[in-house]
C-alpha positions in Angstrom: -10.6 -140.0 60.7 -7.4 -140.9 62.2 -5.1 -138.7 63.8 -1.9 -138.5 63.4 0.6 -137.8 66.4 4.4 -137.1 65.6 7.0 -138.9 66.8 8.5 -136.2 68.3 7.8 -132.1 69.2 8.0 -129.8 66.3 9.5 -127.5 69.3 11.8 -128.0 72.3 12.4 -126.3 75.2 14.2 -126.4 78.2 11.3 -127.1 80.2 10.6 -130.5 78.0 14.2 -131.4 79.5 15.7 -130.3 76.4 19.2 -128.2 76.7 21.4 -127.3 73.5 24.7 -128.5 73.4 28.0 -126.6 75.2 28.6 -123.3 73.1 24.7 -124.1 70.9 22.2 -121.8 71.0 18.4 -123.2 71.6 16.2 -124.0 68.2 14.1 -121.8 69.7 16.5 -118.8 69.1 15.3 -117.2 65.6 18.7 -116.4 64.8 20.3 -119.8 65.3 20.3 -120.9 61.2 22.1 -117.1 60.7 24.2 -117.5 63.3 25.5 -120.6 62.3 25.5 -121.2 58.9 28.0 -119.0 56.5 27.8 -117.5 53.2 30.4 -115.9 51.3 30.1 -112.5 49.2 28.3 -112.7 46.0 30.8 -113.0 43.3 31.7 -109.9 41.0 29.2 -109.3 38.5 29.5 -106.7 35.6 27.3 -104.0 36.2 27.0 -103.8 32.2 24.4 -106.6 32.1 22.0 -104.4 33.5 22.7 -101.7 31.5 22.3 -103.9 27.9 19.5 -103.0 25.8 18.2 -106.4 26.5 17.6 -105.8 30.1 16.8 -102.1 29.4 13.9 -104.1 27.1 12.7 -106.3 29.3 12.9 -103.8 32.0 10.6 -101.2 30.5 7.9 -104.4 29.6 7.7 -105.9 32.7 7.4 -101.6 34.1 4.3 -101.4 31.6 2.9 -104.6 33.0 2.9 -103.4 36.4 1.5 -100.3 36.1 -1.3 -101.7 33.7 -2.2 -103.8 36.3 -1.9 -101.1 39.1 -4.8 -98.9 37.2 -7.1 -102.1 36.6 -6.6 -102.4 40.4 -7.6 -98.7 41.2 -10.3 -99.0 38.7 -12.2 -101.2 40.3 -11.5 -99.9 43.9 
């Protein structure tokens, strides 16, 4: 079987000579995506969409479901 090597490290580091830009933090900060990338509020939403009997419907099903599957999961434990 072949291996496959990549082109280049998944991860850098300062010791493999690598050094983030000026003002950058390191990929090898967690936080670097949250710290740099932006999002905006979520927009208004009506709070009477989850109050129609639609949702108040579907709401109570999907409830049933889980707890039907939480006793077949007890039962057999």
């Amino acid at each position: 079987m072949k291996s496959c090597t990549p082109c280049e490290p998944r991860h850098r580091s300062a010791t493999d000579g690598y050094a983030p830009a000026p003002g950058r933090r390191p990929f090898s900060d967690p936080a670097h995506l949250a710290g740099d990338v932006t999002v905006g509020p979520p927009g208004e939403r009506p709070l009477t969409i989850k109050r129609s009997a639609e949702f108040l419907a579907l709401r109570a099903e999907v409830e049933d479901l889980v707890r039907a599957e939480h006793r077949a999961h007890r039962s057999r434990v």
